[in-house]
SEPAPA-67899 format. One line per 5 residues: their letters; for each residue y, z, x of C-alpha. Coordinates in steps of 0.5 Angstrom, whole numbers. Example, Ala and Ser with C-alpha at 12.3 -4.5 7.8 and 13.67 -1.06 7.14 Angstrom:
# SEPAPA-67899
as) -9:16:25  -2:14:27
# end
This chain:
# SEPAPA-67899
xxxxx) 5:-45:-17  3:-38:-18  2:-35:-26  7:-32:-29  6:-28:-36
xxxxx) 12:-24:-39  9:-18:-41  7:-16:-48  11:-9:-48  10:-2:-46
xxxxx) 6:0:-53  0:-4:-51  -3:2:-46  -10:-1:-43  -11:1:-37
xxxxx) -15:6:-37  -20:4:-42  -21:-5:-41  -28:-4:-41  -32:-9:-38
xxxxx) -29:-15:-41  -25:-16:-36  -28:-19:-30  -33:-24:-32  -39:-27:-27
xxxxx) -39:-34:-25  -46:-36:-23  -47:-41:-17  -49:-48:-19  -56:-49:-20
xxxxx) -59:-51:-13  -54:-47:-9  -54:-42:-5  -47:-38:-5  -48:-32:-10
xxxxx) -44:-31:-16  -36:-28:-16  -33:-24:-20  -27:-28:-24  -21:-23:-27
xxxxx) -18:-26:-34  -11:-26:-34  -11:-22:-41  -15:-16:-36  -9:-17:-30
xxxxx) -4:-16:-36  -7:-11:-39  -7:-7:-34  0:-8:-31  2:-6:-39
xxxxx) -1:1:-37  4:2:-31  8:5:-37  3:10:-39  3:11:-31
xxxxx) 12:12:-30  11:17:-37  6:22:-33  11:22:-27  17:24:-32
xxxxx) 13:29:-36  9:32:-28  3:30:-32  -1:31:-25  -8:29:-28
xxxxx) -6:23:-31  -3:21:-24  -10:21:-22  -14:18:-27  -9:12:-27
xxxxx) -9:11:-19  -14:10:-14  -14:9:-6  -8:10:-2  -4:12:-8
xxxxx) -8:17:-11  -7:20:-4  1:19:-4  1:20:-12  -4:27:-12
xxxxx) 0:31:-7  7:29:-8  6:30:-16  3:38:-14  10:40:-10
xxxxx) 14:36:-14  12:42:-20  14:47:-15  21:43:-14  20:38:-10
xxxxx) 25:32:-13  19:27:-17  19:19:-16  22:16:-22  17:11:-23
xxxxx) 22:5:-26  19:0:-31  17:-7:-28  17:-13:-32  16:-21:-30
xxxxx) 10:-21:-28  6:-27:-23  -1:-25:-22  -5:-27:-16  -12:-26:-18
xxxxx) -18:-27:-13  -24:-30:-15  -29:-25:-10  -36:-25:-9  -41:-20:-13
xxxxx) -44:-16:-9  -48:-9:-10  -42:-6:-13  -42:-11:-19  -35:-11:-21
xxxxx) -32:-5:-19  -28:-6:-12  -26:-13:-16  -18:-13:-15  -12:-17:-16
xxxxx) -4:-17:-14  2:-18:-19  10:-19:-16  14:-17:-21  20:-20:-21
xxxxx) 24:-14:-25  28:-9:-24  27:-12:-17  22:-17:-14  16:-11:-12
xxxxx) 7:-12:-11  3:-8:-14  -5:-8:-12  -10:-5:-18  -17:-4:-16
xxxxx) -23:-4:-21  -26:3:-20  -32:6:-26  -31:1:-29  -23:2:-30
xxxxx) -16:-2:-27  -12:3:-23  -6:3:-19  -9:1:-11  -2:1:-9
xxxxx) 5:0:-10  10:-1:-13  11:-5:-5  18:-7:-6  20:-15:-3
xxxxx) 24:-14:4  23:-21:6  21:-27:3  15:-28:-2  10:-32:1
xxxxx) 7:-38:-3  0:-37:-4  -4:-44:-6  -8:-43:-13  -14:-45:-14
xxxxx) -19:-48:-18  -17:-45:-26  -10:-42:-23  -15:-37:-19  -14:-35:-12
xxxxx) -18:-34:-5  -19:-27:-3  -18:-28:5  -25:-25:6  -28:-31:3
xxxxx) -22:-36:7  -25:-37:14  -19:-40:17  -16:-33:14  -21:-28:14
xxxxx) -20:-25:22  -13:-25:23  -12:-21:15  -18:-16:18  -15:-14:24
xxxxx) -7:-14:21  -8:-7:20  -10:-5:28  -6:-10:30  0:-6:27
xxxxx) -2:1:30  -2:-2:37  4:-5:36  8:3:34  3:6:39
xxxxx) 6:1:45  13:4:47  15:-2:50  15:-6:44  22:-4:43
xxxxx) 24:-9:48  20:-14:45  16:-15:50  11:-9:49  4:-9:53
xxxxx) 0:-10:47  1:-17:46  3:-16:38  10:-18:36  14:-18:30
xxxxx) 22:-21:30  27:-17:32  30:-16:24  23:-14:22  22:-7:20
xxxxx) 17:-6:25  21:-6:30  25:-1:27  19:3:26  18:3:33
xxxxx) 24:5:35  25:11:31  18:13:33  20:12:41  27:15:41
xxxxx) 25:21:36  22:27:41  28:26:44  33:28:38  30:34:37
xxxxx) 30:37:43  29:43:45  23:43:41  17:38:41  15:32:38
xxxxx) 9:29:38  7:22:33  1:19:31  0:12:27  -7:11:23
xxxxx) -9:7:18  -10:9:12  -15:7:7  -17:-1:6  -14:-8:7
xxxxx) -14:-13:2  -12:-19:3  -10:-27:0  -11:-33:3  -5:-37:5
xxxxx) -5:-46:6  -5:-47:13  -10:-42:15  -6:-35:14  -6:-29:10
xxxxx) -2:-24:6  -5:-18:8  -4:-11:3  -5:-5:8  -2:2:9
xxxxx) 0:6:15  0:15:16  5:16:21  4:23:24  9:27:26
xxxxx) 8:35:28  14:39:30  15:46:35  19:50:38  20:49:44
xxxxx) 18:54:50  21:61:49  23:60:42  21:62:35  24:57:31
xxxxx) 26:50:30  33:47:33  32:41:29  28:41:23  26:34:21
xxxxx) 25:36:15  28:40:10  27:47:9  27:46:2  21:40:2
xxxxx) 17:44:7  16:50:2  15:47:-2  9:43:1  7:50:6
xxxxx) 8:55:1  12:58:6  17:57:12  11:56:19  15:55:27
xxxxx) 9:49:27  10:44:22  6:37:21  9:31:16  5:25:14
xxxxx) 9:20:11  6:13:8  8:7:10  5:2:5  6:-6:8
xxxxx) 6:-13:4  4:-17:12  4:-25:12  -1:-27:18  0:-34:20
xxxxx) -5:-38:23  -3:-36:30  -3:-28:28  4:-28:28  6:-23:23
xxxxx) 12:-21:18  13:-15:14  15:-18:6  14:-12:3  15:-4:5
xxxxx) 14:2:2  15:9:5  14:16:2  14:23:5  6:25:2
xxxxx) 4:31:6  7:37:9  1:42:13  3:48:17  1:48:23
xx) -1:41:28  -5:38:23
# end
């Protein structure tokens, strides 16, 4: 059963100053060989789950400085550039309160970093289910990833000894299988063929799997712009980090940057049929270019079973860049 704290109110703002207190070495018993891990206390999760309020306030005053200090990895990258055009008129995110907390903590091995590149996930049950990633970065909790918000259901992931759970890095029966969640997802949208089910890259995703989706868009999208072309592109964007799961799985945290850059078909000046709007990529740009090139982020929950087959739990997509030119 995984932990569940209610949290103790926005007024209690921690998470940019927990200190060290919160990641508490455990040394290896006398005799073994296995080196210490990291253990995070659940009063350092909470408060830095608390702080989400100090975060959802920065986003409602465009207090862009804030944002970063708050955030690390995949959403520092979305968060910095989304907060920059959202001061020069672009509709900023609201950032919604969350509440109901499980926490999922992962005892994790202590290496040359120390405690920092420590990390734990929370699902919040409140306003809607969603994962959150905070990563321990210069001694600070920051927000890694989320909100995630729930489109499948919650995996139940096996406590282990005080509550804590295993970082699938340390689960053999899951470490190989959460490593290549991520390639596996890139090979499936770059594989046409998928769309059928039966692509050549061996990947497979249920039909009502919102990759499924993914790729058929990406495969059906020159097309709807014609004349002008298009091309996409799918790469991994930053780490994975990943819990074991009973019987030998995984529940992978994990983000993708899909490329698409857009131009005028042959003889033209402009574009037919812009994909973005006119409005969002002067804002981005600056100015209005022929040739425009739009990376959006699709943040991704994955459950990987024991046979590697993969389901989407949870999906985030946010429009984070737009760059004149091909990018």
């Amino acid at each position: 059963m995984l932990r569940r704290l209610t949290t103790l109110g926005l007024g209690l703002v921690l998470l940019a100053g927990c200190g060290t207190e919160g990641v508490r070495e455990t040394p290896a018993e006398p005799g073994a060989t296995s080196p210490a891990t990291a253990e995070i206390t659940t009063a350092d999760a909470q408060a830095a789950f608390d702080g989400l309020g100090d975060l959802s306030g920065a986003w409602k005053d465009g207090d862009c400085a804030t944002i970063e200090q708050l955030t690390t990895g995949v959403e520092r990258t979305i968060d910095s550039r989304v907060c920059a055009a959202a001061r020069d008129g672009l509709a900023a995110p609201a950032f919604r309160v969350y509440r109901d907390p499980e926490f999922l903590l992962p005892a994790r091995e202590d290496g040359e970093d120390g405690e920092d590149g420590a990390w734990f996930a929370v699902l919040a049950r409140k306003p809607e289910p969603a994962y959150f990633v905070f990563v321990r970065v210069d001694g600070r909790w920051r927000l890694g990833a989320g909100p995630i918000p729930l489109v499948g259901k919650a995996p139940e992931v096996e406590d282990g000894v005080d509550g804590q759970v295993t970082d699938a890095a340390a689960d053999p029966a899951a470490a190989v299988g959460a490593r290549l969640a991520p390639t596996r997802h890139v090979a499936f949208l770059t594989d046409p063929a998928g769309v059928s089910g039966d692509g050549v890259s061996g990947v497979r995703f249920a039909s009502g799997d919102p990759m499924r989706r993914l790729l058929t868009e990406l495969v059906r999208a020159p097309g709807r712009v014609r004349p002008d072309h298009l091309s996409t592109d799918v790469r991994i964007e930053g780490p994975a980090r990943a819990l074991a799961l009973p019987g030998g799985g995984s529940l992978v945290f994990h983000a993708l940057r899909v490329v698409f850059t857009q131009k005028p078909g042959s003889g033209r000046h402009s574009l037919a049929h812009p994909r973005y709007r006119a409005a969002d990529v002067r804002v981005f740009t600056g100015g209005a270019p022929t040739t425009v090139t739009g990376s959006e982020i699709v943040v991704l929950a994955t459950k990987v079973a024991k046979d590697n087959t993969m389901t989407t739990v949870g999906l985030r997509r946010v429009l984070a860049d737009i760059t004149e030119g091909s990018g």
